[in-house]
C-alpha positions in Angstrom: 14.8 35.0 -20.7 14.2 33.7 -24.3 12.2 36.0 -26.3 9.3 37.9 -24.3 6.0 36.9 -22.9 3.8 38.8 -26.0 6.7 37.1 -28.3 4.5 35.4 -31.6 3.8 31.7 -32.1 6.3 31.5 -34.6 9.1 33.1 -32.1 8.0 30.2 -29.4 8.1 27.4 -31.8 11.4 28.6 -32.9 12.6 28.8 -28.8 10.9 25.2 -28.5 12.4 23.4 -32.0 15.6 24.8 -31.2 15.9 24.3 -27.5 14.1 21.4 -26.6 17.1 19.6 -24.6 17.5 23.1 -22.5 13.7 23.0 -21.9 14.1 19.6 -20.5 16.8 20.5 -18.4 14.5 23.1 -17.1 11.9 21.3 -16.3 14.1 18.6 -14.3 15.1 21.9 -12.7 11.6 23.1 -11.7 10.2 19.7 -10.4 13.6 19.8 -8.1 12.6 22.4 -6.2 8.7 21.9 -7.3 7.0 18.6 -7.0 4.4 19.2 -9.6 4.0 16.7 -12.4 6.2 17.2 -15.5 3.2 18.1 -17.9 2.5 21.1 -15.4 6.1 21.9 -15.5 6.4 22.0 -18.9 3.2 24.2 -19.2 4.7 26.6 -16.7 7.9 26.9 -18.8 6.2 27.5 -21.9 3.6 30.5 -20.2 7.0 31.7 -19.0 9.5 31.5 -21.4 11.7 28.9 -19.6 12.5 31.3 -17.4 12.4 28.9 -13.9 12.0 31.2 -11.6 9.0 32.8 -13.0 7.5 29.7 -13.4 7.6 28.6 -10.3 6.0 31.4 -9.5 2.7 30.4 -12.0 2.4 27.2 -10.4 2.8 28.6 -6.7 -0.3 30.9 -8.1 -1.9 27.9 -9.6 -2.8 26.7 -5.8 0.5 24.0 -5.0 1.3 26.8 -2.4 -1.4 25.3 -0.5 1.2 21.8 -0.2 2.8 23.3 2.8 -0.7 24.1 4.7 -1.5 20.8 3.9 0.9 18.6 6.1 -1.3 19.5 9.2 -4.1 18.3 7.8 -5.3 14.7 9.3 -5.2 12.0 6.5 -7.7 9.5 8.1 -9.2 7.6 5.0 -7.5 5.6 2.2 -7.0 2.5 0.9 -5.4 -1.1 2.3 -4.0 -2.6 -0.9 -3.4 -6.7 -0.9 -2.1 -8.9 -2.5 -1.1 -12.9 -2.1 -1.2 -15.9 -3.1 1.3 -19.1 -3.1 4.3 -18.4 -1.2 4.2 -14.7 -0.4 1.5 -11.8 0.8 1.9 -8.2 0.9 0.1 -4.7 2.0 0.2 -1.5 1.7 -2.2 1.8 3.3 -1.9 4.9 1.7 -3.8 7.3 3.5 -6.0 10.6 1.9 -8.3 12.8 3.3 -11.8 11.9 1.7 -13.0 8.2 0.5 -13.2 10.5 -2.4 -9.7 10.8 -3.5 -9.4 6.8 -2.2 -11.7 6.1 -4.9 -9.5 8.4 -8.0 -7.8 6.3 -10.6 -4.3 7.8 -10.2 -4.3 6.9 -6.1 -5.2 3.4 -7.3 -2.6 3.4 -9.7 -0.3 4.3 -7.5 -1.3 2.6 -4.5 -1.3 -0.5 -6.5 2.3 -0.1 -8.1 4.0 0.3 -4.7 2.2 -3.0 -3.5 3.4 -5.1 -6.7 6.9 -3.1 -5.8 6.9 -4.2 -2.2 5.5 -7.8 -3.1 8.5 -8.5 -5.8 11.5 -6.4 -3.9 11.1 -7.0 -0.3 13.4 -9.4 1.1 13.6 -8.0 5.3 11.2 -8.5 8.3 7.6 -8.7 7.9 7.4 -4.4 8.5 8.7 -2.7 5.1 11.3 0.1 5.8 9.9 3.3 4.6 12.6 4.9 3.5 13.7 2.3 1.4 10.2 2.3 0.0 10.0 6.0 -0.6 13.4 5.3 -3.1 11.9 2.9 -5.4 11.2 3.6 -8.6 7.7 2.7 -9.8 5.2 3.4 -13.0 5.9 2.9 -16.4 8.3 6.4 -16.1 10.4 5.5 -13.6 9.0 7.8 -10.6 10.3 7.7 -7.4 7.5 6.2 -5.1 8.2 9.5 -2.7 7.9 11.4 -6.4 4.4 9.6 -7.4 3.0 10.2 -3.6 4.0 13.3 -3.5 2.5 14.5 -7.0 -0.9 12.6 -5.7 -0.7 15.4 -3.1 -0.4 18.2 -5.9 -3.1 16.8 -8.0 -5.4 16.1 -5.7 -5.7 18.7 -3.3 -5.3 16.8 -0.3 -2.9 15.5 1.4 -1.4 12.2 0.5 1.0 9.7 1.9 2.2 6.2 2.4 1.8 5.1 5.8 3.0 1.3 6.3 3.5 -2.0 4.1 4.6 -5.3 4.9 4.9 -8.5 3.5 4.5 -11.7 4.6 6.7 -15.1 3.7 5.2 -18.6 3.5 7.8 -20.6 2.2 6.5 -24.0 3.2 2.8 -23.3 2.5 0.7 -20.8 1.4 -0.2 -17.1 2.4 -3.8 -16.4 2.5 -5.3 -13.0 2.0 -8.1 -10.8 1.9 -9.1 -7.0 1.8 -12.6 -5.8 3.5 -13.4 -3.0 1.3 -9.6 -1.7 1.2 -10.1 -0.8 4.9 -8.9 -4.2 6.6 -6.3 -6.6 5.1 -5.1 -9.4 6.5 -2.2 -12.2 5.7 -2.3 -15.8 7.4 0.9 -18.3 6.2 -0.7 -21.7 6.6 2.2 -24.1 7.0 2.1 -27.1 5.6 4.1 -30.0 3.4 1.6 -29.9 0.5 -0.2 -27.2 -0.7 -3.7 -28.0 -3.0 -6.8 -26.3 -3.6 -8.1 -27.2 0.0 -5.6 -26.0 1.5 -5.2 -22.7 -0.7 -9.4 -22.2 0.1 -8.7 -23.0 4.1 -6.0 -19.8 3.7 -8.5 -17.7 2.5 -11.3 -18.5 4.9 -8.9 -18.1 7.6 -7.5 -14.7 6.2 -11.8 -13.8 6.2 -12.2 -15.2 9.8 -9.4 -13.0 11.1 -10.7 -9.8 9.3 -13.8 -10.4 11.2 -12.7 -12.0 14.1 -9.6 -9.7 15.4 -7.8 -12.4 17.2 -5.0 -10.8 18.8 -2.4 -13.9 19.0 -2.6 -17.2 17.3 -2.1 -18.9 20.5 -1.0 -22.3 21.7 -2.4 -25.5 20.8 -4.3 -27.4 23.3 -1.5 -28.7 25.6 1.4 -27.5 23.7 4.0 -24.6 25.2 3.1 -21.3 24.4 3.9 -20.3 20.5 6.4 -18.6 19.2 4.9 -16.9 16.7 2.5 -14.0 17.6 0.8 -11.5 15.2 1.2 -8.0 14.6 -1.8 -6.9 15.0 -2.3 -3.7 16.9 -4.5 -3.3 20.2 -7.6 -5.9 19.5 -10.8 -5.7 20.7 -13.2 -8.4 21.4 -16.6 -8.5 20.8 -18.7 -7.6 23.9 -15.9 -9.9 25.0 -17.2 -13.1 23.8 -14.7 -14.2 21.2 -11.8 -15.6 22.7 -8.8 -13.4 21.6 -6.4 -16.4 20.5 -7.0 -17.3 16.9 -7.2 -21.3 17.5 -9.5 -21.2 20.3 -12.2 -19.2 17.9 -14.6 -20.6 17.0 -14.3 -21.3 13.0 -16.9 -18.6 11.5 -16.6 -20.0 7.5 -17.1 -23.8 8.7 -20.6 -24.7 10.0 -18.8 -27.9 11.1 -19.2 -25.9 15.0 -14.9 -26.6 15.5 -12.7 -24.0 16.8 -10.0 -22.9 14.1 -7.5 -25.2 15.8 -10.1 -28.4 15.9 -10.4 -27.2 11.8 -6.6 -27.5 11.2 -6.2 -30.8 13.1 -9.0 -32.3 10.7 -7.2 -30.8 8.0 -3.8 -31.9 9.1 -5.5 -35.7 9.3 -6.7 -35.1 5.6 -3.3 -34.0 4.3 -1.8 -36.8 6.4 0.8 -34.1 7.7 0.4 -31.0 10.2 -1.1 -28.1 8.9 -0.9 -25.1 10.9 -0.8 -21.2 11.3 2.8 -20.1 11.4 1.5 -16.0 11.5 -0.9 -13.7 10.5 -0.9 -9.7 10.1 -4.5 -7.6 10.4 -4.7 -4.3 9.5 -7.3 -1.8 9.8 -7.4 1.4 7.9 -5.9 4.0 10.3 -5.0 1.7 13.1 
């Protein structure tokens, strides 16, 4: 070790003015096997005399033992993050233990910085892979997302962890979205040849609708083959089976006109003066 644990101010400043590239190496070496946050690190080292080892040790004490009991913990509440708008939608749940730690500024922060991540980088299916996910670098010092997650996990006391994201594309049209509360989210691409405020307003109710609504499909239009394109949307449940489970044979909740969501589109698409229709939708609920 340098110097000894009862060394004087003066002999640790010296250590520290002298050494600070070794100290850094140190505490790269310490969050390797450690996934504490730097500051934490670098406190350890300095209570220890950069010796790694020993420092470890102080945090371990310090209560990040408790990581490994964590992982059999159930992380049931957290946050759907959203976001959308013109030609492209994304989400992301990161799941916690209490609404609690949901609610704490550095989960938002980094719940947040994976979604803009996801939205801008994604270029795949409509389901994220995870693994590439986890090897992004996000925040303003370059973390790896599985390094930000994982140093949530340390802070908080709880255990942490990225569960799912996706993102949805609309290249001819508009993705509508909406969050309930961060514990539903849900995309809808409204296809169309001209997108305006209408149109962006209809993607929004319809993204509102289908929180509330659950459809399970978006089904065929009256007389038409069955669609193609079907949602991903989990098992749905209907209420007290009254709603019809096919998203255009709903009745339109945000319209008091009395159409279904299909009769809405077809007097939108005779509006526009072109076909506007839902192409897909995604509904998420927190946990499911």
């Amino acid at each position: 070790g340098h110097g000894t644990r009862g060394a004087g101010v003066g002999q640790f400043r010296f250590y520290y003015a002298l050494e600070k590239s070794v100290l850094l190496k140190r505490v790269k070496e310490l969050r390797a096997v450690i996934n504490a946050p730097m500051v934490d690190c670098k406190a350890a080292l300095e209570e220890c005399d950069g010796d790694v080892e020993e420092a470890k040790r102080w945090l371990y004490k310090k209560g990040v033992g408790a990581q490994d009991k964590k992982q059999d913990r159930v992380a049931g509440q957290g946050t759907i993050f959203v976001r959308g708008g013109g030609h492209r939608g994304a989400m992301v749940e990161m799941n916690c233990q209490t609404d609690f730690v949901a609610a704490n500024a550095g989960f938002v922060s980094v719940g947040s910085a994976v979604l803009n991540k996801v939205y801008s980088d994604w270029t795949g299916d409509v389901e994220v892979n995870l693994p590439w996910l986890n090897d992004l670098r996000i925040m303003e010092d370059d973390q790896l997302v599985s390094e930000a997650v994982g140093n949530l996990n340390y802070q908080t006391g709880e255990k942490v962890e990225l569960k799912r994201a996706t993102v949805l594309e609309g290249k001819h049209g508009v993705v509508g979205f909406y969050s309930h509360q961060g514990r539903i989210g849900t995309l809808v691409h409204v296809e169309c040849d001209q997108v305006d405020e209408s149109i962006e307003k209809m993607a929004r109710n319809l993204a509102i609708h289908i929180a509330g609504f659950y459809p399970s499909t978006i089904g065929s239009p009256s007389g038409a083959e069955d669609s193609a394109a079907v949602a991903q949307n989990g098992d749905a449940e209907v209420l007290g089976e009254e709603v019809p489970q096919t998203l255009l044979s709903q009745p339109f909740s945000i319209s008091n006109s009395g159409l279904t969501v299909e009769g809405f589109l077809n007097k939108t698409s005779k509006s526009a003066g072109s076909p506007v229709r839902v192409k897909a939708f995604v509904r998420w609920e927190l946990g499911g």
